[in-house]
N, C-alpha and C positions, 0 to 999 in steps of 0.2 A: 843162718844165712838167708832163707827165704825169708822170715820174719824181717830181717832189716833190710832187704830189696824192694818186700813190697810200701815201707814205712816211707821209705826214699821216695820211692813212687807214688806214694800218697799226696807226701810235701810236693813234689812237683806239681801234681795235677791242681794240687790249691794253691801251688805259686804262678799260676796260667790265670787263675781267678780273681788273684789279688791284686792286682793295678787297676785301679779303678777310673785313670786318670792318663791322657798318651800326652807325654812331653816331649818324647826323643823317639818318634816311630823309626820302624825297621822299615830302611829302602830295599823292596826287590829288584831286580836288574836282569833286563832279557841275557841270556846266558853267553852270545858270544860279546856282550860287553864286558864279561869279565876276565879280569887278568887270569895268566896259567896261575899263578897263587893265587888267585881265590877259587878258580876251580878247580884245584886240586884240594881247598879246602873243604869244599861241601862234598866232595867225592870221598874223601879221609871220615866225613862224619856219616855220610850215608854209610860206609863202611862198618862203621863202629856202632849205629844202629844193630846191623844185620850179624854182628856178631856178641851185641847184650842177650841174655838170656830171655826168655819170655818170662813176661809176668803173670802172677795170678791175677792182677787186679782186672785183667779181660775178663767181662763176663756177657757171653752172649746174649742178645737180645728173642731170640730166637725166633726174629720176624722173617726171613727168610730158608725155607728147606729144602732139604735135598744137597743141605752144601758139607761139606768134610767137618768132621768133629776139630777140635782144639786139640794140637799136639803141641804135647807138654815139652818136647824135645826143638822147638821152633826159636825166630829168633825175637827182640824185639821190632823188628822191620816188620815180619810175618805178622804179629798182632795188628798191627797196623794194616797188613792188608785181610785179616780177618773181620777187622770191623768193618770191612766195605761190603765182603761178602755175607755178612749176617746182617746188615740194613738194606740192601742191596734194591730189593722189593719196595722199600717205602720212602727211600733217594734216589729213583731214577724215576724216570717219567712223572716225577708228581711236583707240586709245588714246593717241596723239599730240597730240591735238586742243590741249587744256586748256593743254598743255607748251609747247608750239610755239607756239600764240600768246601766250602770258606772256614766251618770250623775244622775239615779236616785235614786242609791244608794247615794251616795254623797251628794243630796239632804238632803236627808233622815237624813240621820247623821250631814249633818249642820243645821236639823229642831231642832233634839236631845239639839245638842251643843247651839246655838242662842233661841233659846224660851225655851228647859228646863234644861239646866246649865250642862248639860252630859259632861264630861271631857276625857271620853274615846275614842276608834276605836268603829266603827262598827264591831261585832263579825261575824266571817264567821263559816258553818259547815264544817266540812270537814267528808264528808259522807265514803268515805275508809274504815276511821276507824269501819265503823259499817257493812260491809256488813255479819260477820259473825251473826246479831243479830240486823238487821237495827228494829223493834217494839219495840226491849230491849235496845236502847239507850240510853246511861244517859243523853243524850241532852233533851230525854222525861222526866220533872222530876215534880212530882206533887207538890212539894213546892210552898204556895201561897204568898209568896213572893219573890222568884226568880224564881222557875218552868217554863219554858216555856210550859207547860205542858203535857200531854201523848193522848192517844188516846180514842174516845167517844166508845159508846158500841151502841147497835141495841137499849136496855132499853131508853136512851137519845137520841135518834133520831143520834145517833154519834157523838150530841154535845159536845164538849169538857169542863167536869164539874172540872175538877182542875186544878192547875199551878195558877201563876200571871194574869191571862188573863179573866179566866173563867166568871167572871161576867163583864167584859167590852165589850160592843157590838157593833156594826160594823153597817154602814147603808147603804153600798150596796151588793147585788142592790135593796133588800127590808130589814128593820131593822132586826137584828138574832145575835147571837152567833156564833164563829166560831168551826166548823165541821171538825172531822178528820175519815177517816175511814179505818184502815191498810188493802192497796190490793198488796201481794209482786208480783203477777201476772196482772200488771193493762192496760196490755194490751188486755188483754177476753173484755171489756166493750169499746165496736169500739162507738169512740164520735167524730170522723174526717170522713172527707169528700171522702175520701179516706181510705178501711179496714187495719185495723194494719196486717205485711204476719206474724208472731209470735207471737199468741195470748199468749200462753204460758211463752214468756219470762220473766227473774226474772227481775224484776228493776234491784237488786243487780249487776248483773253480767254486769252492764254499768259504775258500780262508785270505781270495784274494786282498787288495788294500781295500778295493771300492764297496767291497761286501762287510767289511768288519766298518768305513765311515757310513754305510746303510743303517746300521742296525748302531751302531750309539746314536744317532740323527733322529732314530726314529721310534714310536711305539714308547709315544710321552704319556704318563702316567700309565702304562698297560705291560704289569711287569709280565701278565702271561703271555703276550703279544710280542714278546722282547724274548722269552722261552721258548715258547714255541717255533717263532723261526730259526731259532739256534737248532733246537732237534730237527726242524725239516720236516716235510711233509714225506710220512710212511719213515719217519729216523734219518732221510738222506740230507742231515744240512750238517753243518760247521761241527758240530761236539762227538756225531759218530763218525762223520767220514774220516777228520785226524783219528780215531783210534781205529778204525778198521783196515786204512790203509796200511797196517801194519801186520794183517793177515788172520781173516776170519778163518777159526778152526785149528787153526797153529802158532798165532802170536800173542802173548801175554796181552801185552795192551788192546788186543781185539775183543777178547772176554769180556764181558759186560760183567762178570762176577772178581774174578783175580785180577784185573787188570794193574793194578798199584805195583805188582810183581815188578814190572817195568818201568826203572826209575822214570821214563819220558814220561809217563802217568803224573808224576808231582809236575813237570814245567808245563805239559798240554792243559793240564787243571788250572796251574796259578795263571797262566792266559785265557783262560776262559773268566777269572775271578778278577781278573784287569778290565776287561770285556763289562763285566758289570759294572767295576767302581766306575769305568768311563763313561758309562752309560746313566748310573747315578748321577752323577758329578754334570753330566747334560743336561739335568733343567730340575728345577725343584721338583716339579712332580712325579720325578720317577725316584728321588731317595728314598722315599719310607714305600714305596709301592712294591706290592708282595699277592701273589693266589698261585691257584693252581689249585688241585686234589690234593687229597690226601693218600688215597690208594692205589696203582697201581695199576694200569690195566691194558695191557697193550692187544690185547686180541680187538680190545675196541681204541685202537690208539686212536684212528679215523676221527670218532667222536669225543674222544677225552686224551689228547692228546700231552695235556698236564696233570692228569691223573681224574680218577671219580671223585666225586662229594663225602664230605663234606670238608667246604674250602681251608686250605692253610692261611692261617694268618700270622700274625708277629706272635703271637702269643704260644705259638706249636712248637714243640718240645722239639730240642735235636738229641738223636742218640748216639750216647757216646761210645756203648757196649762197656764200658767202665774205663774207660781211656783217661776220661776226664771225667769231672763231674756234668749230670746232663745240662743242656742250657737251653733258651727259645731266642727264637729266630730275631726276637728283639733284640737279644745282646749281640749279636752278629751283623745287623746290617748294615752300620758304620765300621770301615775298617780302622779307624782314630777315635773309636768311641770309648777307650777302655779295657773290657774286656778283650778287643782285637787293637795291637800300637804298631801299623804298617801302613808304605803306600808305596807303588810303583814309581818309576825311575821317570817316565813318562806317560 
C-alpha cells in the first residue's frame, strides 16, 4: 500500500512537470466571486487533502531548525505545511520569497486537482475590498459547508469553532485546531527580532485600493523595490500586517512558521501572487526582474531587508522538500510559461 501511494505520488509530482506548453490556463477568481457550488467545491477538496494520508515522498530540507520532526501519523495538507516550515529560513525575507511561494501555491492546487478531483482556480482574497470592515468580511462566513469560517473568541481559547474547517485538525507543530484572533493593531505585540517603530499602525491602511495601485505603478524594473515595500519598513507593510492581524502568538496564520495551518493562508498568498503577475504585466521591465539575498537575516532586516549575499537570481533553485521535483526561479516567473498554466480573473 505504501509502495503504490508513494508511486501515485511520484506520477503526480512529474505530471506538474510535464506540460511544457499553457493552452487552456486555470482562472483563479477572488473568493466571494464564487458560486456556493464552487465554494463548496474547493472546501470538499481541501477537505480531502487533510484527510489523504502523509506521504513518504516529503523529505526535509533541513534548512530550518528548531521546528517539529515529521509525523508519520499527519495528513497530506500537514506535508504541505511542513514544507513551509523546513524552508521557512531561506523563503522569507530573501529574494526567494515571491518564487517559492508561486510554486507553492501551485503546488497546492495541483495537490487539489491530482488527488481530490478539484476542477477549479485556486481562489485568492482580495483584501481592498475589506479594509472598510476587514472582521466583518463575508470571506468570514460560518457556514459548515463552505464557510471558511470567522473568528474564535477568548471563551475558545480563539479557536475557530465554525465554517468548513472547525472540526479538522492540523499537526503542526503539536496536534490543535486552527486559531484566529482579530488584532486591527497587530503591531503592539513586537514578535521580531527587531521592535516594530509603529506600534499602533492599522493593518488596514497597508492593503487599501490606492496602496495596492502604488506599488503595481511603481518600482519599474526593481523587483527588490517592489519586495521590499510589500514587507514594510521593520515587516510593518501589506504581506505581515494581513497575517498578523490575525493574532500574534495565538493564530495560526500569525506564525511566520505554520501558518498554511490556516486555509486564509492559500487566498492571502494567491493575492499577493496577483500582486506580482499585476505588477509584471505593468511594464516590460519588471517581467524577468528578480534579486534579493539569499539568506536570511532579520536581526539586520534594517540593512538587508531581502535577505544577505549572495544575490538570487533566475537560476536559484526552489525547494520542494520532495513535494515536487526541485525547480529554479526561471521556471516560475511566467504564470503561462508552462511549467505554471494559470491567471487571475482580473
Amino acid at each position: 500500500m505504501l509502495v503504490s501511494t508513494f508511486a501515485t505520488f511520484l506520477l503526480s509530482a512529474l505530471a506538474i512537470t510535464a506540460n511544457p506548453v499553457c493552452n487552456k490556463p486555470t482562472i483563479r477568481k477572488e473568493w466571494r466571486t464564487l458560486s456556493t457550488k464552487q465554494q463548496k467545491a474547493f472546501v470538499k477538496a481541501v477537505k480531502c487533502l487533510s484527510n489523504l494520508p502523509h506521504t513518504s515522498a516529503l523529505t526535509p530540507t533541513g534548512q530550518t531548525t528548531g521546528i517539529a520532526p515529521v509525523d508519520p501519523n499527519s495528513s497530506l495538507y500537514d506535508d504541505l505545511v511542513y514544507a513551509h516550515m523546513d524552508t521557512n529560513s531561506r523563503t522569507h525575507f530573501t529574494g526567494r520569497f515571491f518564487a517559492w511561494h508561486r510554486w507553492y501555491l501551485n503546488t497546492f492546487e495541483s495537490f487539489l486537482k491530482t488527488h481530490c478531483g478539484y476542477k477549479g482556480g485556486l481562489p485568492y482574497w482580495d483584501w481592498s475590498q475589506d479594509v472598510d470592515d476587514m472582521d466583518g468580511s463575508p470571506v468570514f462566513n460560518s457556514n459548515p459547508h463552505y464557510g471558511l469560517g470567522t473568528w474564535g473568541t477568548n471563551a475558545t481559547n480563539f479557536v475557530v469553532t465554525d465554517g468548513a474547517f472547525a472540526s479538522t485538525p492540523r499537526a503542526y507543530p503539536t496536534p490543535h485546531f486552527v486559531a484566529r484572533e482579530y488584532r486591527p493593531k497587530p503591531f503592539e505585540n513586537q514578535i521580531f527580532p527587531l521592535p516594530f517603530l509603529n506600534p499602533q499602525k492599522d493593518a488596514v491602511t497597508t492593503a487599501t485600493p490606492s496602496e495596492i495601485t502604488y506599488i503595481i505603478n511603481n518600482f519599474v524594473g526593481d523587483f527588490e523595490g517592489f519586495m521590499e515595500y510589500i514587507e514594510g519598513i521593520r515587516c510593518e507593510g501589506l504581506h505581515n500586517a494581513m497575517h498578523l492581524q490575525f493574532g500574534p502568538g495565538v493564530g495560526d496564520l500569525a506564525d511566520p512558521s505554520h501558518s498554511p495551518n490556516d486555509i486564509m493562508f492559500f487566498l492571502h498568498h494567491n493575492s499577493l501572487d496577483r500582486l506580482w503577475a499585476k505588477w509584471q504585466a505593468a511594464n516590460p521591465a519588471n517581467a524577468a526582474s528578480i534579486g534579493g539575498g539569499t539568506e536570511q537575516a532579520l536581526p539586520q532586516y534594517d540593512d538587508y531587508p531581502s535577505g544577505l549575499p549572495p544575490a538570487v537570481t533566475t537560476s536559484s533553485v526552489i525547494y520542494a522538500s520532495g513535494l515536487t521535483p526541485d525547480i529554479t526561479i526561471a521556471d516560475i516567473m511566467n504564470t503561462q510559461g508552462g511549467y505554471l498554466c494559470y491567471r487571475f480573473d482580473n
